[in-house]
MITIZA-912770 format. One record per residue: residue number from 1; residue in one letter; chain; z, y, x of N, C-alpha, C in turn. Coordinates in Angstrom, 1 decimal. Atoms other than C-alpha are relative to their C-alpha. Layout:
BEGIN
seq|type|mol|n_up|n_north|n_east|ca_up|ca_north|ca_east|c_up|c_north|c_east
NUM|a|A|Z|Y|X|Z|Y|X|Z|Y|X
...
END
This chain:
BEGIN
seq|type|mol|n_up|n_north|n_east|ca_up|ca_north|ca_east|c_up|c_north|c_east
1|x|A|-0.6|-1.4|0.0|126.5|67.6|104.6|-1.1|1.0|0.4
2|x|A|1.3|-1.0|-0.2|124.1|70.8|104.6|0.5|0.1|1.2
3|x|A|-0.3|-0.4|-1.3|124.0|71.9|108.3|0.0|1.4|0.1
4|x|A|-1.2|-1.0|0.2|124.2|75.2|107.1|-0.1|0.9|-1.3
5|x|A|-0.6|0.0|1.2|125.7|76.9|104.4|0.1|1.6|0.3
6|x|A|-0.3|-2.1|-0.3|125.6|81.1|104.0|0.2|0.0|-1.9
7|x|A|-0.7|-0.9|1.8|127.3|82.8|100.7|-0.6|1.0|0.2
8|x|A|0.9|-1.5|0.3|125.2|85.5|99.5|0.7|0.9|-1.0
9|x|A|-0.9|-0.4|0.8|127.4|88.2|98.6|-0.9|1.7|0.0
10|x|A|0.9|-1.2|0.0|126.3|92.0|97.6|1.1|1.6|-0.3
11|x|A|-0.7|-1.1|-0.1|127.6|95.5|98.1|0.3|0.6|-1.5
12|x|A|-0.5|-0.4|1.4|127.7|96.2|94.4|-1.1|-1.4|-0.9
13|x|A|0.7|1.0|0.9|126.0|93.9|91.4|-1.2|1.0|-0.1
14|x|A|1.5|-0.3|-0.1|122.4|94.5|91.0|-0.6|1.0|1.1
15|x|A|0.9|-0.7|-1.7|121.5|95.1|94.7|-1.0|-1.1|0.6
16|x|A|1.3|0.8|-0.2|119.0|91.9|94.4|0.6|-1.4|0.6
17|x|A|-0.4|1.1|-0.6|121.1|89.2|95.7|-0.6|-0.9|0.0
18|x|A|0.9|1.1|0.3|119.2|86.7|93.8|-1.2|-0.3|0.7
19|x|A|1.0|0.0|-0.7|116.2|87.7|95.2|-0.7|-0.2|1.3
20|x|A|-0.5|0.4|-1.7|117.5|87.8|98.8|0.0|-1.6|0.2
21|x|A|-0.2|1.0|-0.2|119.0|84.6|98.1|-1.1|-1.0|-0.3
22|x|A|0.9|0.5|0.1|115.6|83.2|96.8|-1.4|-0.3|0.8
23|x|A|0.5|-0.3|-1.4|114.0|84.5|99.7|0.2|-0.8|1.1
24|x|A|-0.3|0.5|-1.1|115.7|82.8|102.2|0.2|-1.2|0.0
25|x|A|0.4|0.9|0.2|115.3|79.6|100.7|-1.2|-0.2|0.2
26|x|A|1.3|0.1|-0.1|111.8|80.1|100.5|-0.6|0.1|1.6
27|x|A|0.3|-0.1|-1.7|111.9|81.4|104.2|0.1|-1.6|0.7
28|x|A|-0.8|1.4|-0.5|113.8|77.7|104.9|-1.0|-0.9|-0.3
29|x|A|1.0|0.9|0.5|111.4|76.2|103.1|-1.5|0.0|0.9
30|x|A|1.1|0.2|-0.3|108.5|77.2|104.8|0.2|-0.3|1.4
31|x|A|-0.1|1.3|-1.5|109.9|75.8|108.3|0.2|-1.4|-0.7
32|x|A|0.1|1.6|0.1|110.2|72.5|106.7|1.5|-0.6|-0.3
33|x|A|-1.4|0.9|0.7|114.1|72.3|105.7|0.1|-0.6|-1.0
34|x|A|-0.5|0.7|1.6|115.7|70.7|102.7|0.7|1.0|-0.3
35|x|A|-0.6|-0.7|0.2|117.1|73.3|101.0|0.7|-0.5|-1.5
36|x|A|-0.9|0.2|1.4|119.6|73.6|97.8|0.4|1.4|0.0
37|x|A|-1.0|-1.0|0.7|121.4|76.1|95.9|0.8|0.4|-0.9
38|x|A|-1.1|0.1|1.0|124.4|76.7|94.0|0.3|1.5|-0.4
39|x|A|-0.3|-1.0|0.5|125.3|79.8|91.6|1.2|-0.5|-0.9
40|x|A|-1.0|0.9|0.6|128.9|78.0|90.9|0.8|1.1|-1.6
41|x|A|-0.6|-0.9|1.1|129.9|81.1|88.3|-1.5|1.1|-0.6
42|x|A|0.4|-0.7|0.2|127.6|83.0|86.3|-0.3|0.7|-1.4
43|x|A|-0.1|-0.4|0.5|127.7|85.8|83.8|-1.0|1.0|-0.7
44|x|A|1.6|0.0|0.6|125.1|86.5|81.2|-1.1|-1.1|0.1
45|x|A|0.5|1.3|0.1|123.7|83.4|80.1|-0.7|0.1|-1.2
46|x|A|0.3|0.1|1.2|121.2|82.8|77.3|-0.1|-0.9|-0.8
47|x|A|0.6|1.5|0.2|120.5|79.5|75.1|-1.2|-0.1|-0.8
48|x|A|1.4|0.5|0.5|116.9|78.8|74.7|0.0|-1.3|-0.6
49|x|A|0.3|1.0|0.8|117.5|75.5|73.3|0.3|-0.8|1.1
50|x|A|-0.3|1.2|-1.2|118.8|73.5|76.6|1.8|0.6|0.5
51|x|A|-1.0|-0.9|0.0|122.0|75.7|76.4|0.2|1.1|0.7
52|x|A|-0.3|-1.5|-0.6|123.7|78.5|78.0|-1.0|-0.2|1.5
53|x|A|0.9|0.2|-1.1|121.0|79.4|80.9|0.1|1.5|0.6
54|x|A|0.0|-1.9|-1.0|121.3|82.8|83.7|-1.4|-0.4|0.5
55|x|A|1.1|-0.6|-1.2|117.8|83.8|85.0|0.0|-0.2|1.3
56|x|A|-0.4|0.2|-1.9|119.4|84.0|88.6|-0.4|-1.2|0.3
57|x|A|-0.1|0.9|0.0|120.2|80.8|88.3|-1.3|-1.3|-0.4
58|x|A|1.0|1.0|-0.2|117.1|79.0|87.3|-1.1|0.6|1.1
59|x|A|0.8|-0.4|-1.5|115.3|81.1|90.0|0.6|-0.7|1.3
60|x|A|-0.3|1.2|-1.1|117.2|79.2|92.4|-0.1|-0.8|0.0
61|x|A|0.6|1.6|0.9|116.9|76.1|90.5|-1.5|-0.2|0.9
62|x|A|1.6|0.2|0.0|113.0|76.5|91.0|-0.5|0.1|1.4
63|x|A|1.1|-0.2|-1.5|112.7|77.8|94.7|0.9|-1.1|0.8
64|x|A|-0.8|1.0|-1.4|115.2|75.2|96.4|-1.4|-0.8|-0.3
65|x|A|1.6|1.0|-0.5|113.0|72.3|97.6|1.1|-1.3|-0.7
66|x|A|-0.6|1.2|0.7|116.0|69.7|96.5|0.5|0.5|-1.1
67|x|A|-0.2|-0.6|1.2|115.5|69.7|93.0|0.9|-0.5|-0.9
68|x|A|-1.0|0.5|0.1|118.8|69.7|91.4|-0.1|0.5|-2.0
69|x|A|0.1|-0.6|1.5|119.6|69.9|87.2|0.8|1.6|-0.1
70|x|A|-1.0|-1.9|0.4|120.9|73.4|85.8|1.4|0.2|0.0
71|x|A|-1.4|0.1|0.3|124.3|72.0|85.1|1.0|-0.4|1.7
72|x|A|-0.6|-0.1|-1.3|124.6|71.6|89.0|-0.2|0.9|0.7
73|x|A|-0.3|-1.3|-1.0|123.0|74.8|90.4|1.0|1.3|-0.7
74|x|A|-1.0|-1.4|0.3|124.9|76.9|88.0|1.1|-1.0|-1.3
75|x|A|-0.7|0.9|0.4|128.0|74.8|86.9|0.4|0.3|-1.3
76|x|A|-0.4|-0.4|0.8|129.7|77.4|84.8|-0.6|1.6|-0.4
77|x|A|0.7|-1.0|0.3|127.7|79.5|82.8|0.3|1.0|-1.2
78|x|A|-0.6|-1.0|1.3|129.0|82.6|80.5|-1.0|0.9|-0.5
79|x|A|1.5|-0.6|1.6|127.3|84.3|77.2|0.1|1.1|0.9
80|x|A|0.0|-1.2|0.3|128.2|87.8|78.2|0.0|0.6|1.6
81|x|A|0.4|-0.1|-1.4|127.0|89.8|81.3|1.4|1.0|0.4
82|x|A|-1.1|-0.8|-0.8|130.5|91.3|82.6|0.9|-1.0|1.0
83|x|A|-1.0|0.7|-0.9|133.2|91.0|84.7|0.1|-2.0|-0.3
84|x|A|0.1|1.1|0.1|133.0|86.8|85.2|1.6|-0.5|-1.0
85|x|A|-1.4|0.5|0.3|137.3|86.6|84.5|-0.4|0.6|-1.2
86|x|A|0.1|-0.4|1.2|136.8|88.8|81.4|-1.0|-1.2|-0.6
87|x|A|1.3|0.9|0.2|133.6|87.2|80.8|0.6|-1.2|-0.8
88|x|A|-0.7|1.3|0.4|135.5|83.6|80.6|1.0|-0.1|-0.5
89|x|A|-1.5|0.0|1.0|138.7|84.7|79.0|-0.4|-0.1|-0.9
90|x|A|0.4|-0.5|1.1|136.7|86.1|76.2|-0.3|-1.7|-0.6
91|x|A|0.3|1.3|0.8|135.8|82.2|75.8|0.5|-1.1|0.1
92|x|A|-1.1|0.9|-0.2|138.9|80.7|76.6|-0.4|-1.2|1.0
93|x|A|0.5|0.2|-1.2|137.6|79.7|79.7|1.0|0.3|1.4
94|x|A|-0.6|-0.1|-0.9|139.9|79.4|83.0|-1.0|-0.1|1.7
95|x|A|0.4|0.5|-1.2|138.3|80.1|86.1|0.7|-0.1|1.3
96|x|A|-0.8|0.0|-0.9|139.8|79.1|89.4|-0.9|-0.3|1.9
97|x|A|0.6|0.1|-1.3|138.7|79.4|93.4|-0.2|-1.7|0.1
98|x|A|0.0|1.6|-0.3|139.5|75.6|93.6|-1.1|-1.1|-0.5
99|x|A|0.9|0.8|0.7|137.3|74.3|90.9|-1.2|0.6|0.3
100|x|A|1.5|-1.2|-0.9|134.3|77.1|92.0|-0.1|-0.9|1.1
101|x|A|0.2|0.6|-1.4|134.5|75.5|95.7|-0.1|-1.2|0.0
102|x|A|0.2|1.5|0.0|134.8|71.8|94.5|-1.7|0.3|-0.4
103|x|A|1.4|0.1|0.1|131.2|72.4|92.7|-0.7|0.2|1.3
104|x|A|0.7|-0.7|-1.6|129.6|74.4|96.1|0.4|-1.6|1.2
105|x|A|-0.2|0.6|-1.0|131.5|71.5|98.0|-0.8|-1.7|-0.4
106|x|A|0.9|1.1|0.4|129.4|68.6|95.8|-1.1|0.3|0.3
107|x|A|1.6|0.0|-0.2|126.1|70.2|96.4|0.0|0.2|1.8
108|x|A|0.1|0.5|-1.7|127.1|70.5|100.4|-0.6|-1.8|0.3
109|x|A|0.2|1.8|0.1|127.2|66.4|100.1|-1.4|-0.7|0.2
110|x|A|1.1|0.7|0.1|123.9|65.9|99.3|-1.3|0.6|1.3
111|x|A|0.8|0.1|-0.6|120.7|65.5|101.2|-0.5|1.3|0.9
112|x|A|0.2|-1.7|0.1|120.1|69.6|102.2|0.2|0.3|1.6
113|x|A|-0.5|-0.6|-1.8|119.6|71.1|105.9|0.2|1.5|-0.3
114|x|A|-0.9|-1.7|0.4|120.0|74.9|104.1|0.6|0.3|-0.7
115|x|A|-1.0|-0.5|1.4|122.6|75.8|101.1|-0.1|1.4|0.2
116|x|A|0.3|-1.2|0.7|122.3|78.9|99.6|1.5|-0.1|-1.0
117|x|A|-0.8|-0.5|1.4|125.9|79.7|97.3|0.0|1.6|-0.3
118|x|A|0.4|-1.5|0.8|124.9|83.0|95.4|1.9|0.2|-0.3
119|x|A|-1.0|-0.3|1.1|128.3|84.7|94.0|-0.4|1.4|-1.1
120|x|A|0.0|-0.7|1.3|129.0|86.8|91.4|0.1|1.3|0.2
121|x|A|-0.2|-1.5|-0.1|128.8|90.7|91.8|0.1|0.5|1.4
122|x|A|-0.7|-0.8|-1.6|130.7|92.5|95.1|0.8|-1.2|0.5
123|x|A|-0.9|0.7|-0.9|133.1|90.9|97.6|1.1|-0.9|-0.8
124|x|A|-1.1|-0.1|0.8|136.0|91.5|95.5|-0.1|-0.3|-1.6
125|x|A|-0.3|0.0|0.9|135.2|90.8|92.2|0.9|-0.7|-0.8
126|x|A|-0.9|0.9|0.7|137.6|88.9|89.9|-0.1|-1.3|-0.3
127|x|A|0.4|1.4|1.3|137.4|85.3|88.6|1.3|-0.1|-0.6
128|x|A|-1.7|0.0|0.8|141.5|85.5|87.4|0.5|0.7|0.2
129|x|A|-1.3|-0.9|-0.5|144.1|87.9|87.9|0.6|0.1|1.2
130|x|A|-0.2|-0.1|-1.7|144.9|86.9|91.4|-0.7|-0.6|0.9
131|x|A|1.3|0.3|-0.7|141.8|85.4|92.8|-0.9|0.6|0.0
132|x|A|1.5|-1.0|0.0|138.4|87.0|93.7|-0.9|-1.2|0.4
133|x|A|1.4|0.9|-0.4|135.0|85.8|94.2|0.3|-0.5|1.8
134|x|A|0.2|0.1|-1.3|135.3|86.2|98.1|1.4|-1.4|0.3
135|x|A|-0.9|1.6|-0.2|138.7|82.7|97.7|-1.6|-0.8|0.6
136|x|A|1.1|1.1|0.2|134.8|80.9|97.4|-0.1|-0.1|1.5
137|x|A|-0.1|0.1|-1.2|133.8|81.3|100.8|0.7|-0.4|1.3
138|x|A|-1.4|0.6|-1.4|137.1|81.4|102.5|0.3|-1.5|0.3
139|x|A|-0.2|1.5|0.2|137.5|77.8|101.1|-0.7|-0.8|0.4
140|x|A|1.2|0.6|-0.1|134.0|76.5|102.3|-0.1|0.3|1.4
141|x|A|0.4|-0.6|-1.2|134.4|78.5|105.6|-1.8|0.2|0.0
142|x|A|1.1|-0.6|0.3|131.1|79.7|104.8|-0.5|1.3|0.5
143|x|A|0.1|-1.1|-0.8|129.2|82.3|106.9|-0.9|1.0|-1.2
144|x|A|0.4|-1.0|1.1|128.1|85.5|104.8|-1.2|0.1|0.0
145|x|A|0.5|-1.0|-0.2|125.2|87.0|104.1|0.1|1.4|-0.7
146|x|A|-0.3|-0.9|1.0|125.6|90.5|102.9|-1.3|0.6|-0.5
147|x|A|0.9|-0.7|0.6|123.0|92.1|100.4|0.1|1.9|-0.3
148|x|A|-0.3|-1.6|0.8|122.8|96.0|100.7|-1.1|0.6|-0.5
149|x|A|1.0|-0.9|1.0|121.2|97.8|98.0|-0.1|1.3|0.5
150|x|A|-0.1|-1.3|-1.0|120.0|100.9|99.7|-0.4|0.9|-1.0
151|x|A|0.5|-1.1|1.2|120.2|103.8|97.3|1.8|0.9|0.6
152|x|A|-1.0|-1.0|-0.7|122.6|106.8|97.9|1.6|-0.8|-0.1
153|x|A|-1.0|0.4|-0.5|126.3|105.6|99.1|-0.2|-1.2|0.9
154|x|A|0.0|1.2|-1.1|125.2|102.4|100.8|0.4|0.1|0.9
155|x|A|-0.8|0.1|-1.0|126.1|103.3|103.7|1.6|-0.3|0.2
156|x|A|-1.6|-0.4|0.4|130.0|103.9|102.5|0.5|-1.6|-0.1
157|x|A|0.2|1.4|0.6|129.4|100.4|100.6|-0.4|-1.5|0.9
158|x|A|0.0|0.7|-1.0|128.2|98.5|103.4|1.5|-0.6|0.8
159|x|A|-0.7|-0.5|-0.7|130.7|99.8|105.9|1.0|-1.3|-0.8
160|x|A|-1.0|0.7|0.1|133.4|98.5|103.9|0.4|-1.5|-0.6
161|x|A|0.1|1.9|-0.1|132.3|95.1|102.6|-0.2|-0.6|0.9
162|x|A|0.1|0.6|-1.4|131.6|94.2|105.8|1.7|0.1|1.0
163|x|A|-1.6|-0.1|-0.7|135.1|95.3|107.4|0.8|-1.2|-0.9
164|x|A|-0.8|0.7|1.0|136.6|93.3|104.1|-0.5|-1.4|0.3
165|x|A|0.5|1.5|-0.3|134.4|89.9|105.1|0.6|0.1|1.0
166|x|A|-0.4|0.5|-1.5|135.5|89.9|108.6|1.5|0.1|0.5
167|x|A|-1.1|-0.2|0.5|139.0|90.7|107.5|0.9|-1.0|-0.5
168|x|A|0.4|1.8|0.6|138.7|87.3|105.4|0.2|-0.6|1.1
169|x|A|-0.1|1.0|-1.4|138.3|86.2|108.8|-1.4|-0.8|-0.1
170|x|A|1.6|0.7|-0.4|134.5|84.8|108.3|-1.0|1.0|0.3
171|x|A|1.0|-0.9|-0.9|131.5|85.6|110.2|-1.1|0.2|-1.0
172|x|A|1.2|-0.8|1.0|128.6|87.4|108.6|-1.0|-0.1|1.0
173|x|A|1.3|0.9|-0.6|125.4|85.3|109.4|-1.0|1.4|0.6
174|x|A|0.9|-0.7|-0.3|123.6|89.0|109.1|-0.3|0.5|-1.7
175|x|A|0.2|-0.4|1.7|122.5|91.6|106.1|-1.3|0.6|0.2
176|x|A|0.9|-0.5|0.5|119.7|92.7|104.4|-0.1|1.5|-0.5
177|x|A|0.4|-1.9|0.3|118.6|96.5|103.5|-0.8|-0.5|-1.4
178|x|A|0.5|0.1|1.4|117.2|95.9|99.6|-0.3|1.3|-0.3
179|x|A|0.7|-1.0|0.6|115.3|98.9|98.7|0.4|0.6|-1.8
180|x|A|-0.3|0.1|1.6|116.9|99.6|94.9|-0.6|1.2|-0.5
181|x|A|0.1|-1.1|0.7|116.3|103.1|94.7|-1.5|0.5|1.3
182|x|A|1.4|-0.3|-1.0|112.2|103.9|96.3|0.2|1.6|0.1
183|x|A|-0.5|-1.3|0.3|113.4|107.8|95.5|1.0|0.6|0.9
184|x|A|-1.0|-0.7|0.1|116.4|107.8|97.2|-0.6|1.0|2.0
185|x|A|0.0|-0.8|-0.7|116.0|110.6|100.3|0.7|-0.6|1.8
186|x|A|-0.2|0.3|-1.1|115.6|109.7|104.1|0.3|-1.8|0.2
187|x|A|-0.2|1.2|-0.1|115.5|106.2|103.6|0.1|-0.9|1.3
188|x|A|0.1|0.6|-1.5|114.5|104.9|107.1|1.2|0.6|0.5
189|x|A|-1.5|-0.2|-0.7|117.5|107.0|108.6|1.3|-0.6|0.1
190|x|A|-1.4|0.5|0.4|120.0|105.6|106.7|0.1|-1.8|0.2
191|x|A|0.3|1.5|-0.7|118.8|102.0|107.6|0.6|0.2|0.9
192|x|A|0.4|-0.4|-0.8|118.5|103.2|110.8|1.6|0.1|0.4
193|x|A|-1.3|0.0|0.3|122.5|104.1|110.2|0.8|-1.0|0.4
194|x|A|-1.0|0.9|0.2|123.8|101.2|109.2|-0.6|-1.4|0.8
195|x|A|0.1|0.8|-0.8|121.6|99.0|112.0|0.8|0.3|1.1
196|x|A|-0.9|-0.2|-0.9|123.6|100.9|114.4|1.8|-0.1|-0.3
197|x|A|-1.5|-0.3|0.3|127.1|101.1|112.7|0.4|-2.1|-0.5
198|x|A|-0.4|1.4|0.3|126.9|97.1|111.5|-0.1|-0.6|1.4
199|x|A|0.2|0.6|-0.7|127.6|94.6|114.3|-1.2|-1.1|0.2
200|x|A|1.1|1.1|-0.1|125.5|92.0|113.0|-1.4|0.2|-0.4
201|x|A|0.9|-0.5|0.0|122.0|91.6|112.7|-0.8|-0.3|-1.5
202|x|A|0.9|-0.1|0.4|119.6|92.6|110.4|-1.0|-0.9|-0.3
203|x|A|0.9|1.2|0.2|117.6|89.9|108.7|-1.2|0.4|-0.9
204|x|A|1.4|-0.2|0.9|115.1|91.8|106.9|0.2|1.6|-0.9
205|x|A|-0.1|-1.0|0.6|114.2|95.1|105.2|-0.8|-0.4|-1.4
206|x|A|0.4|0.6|0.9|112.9|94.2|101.8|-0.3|1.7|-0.5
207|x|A|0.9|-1.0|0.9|110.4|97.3|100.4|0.2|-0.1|-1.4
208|x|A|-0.1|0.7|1.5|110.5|97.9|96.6|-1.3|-0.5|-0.4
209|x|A|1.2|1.0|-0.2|107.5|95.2|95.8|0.1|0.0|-1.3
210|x|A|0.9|0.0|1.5|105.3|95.2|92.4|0.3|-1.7|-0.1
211|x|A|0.0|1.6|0.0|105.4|91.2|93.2|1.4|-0.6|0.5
212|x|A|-1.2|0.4|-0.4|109.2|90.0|93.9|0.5|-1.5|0.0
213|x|A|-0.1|0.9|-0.3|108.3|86.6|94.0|0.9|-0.7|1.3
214|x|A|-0.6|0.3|-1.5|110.4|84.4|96.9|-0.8|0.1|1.1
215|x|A|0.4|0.1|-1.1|107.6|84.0|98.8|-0.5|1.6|0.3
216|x|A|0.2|-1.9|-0.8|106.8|88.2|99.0|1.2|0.1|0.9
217|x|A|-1.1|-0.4|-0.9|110.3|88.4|100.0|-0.1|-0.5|1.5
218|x|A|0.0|1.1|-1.1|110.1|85.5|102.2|-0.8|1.0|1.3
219|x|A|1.2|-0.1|-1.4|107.6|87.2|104.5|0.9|1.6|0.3
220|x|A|-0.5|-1.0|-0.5|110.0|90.1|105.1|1.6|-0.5|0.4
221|x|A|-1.0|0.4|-0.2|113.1|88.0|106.1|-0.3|-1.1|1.2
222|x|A|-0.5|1.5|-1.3|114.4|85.5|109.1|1.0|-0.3|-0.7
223|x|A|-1.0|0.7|0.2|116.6|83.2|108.3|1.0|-0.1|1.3
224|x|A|-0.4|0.1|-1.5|119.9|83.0|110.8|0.2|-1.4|0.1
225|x|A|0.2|1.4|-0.2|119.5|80.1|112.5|1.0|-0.6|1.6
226|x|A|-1.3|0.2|-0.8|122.9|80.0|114.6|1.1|-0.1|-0.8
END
């Protein structure tokens, strides 16, 4: 059983989660853990000829250290980059918290002292009609990490995915500051904000970087290691 296990969730979709969450494997990696990673839903998939395949998902593929096939870091993979529930209706596809958490709860099993499960979009997003991404977690008791994309409202966006995780009733390992927007006005302050207004801590401020490899990130992250 991994000894520990953080869900990488993000204040809105495309605030870098992947990259976070690629990061902090790569961070794990260079103390010397066993890492793995699971991306148990994912939306926008292409088939190069080994079938439906997400980007995200072979980037975690590539940076864990326990090297797992595609059809286990990203179980269930959809053509079209939207909402995941639409997404999977559109292809007569049923997704459900139970079957999501059994995948995440096979790759716990194996050999691994860090897991990494990526989800899908925000907190809240949909996988059916009355489930959301954030069932995943609850099920796994899995400690968060949150990804904030720092461009104008973050702070708003933070604030309240964070109240909504701990609401859930799981603890939030610690979040990240992701740089999305290099333009956006008073940058440092608004960090500076939401180090004071979030309880937990701060695992890294991630610059916007020409090179976004794991290991650039890597060198601007800690892993939590409680």
């Amino acid at each position: 059983m991994a000894k520990k296990v953080l869900f990488v969730t993000g204040t809105d979709t495309d605030v870098g989660k992947t990259v976070i969450a690629a990061g902090l494997l790569e961070a794990a990696n260079q103390k010397g853990l066993r890492t793995a990673a699971i991306k148990p839903v994912a939306a926008g998939c292409e088939d190069r000829g080994e079938g439906p395949q997400n980007d995200d998902a072979l980037l975690l593929q590539a940076t864990a250290s326990l090297k797992l096939s595609y059809q286990q870091v990203n179980p269930v993979a959809l053509d079209l980059p939207m909402a995941p529930h639409i997404a999977a209706q559109e292809q007569g596809k049923m997704l459900t918290a139970n079957r999501l958490s059994g995948f995440c709860r096979g790759i716990s099993i194996l050999p691994a002292d860090f897991l990494i499960i990526e989800g899908a979009g925000g907190w809240r997003v949909p996988i059916n009609k009355r489930e959301t991404m954030a069932e995943i977690p609850k099920q796994l008791n899995a400690e968060v990490v949150l990804v904030v994309g720092v461009r104008l409202g973050c702070i708003n966006h933070a604030l309240l995915t964070a109240q909504a995780i701990r609401a859930d009733g799981l603890k939030i390992a610690g979040w990240v500051a992701n740089i999305v927007d290099p333009e956006m006005l008073r940058v440092d302050e608004n960090i500076d904000t939401l180090k004071q207004m979030l309880f937990e801590p701060c695992l890294g401020v991630i610059p916007r970087l020409s090179d976004v490899s794991p290991q650039q990130v890597a060198s601007h992250l800690t892993i939590p290691d409680r």
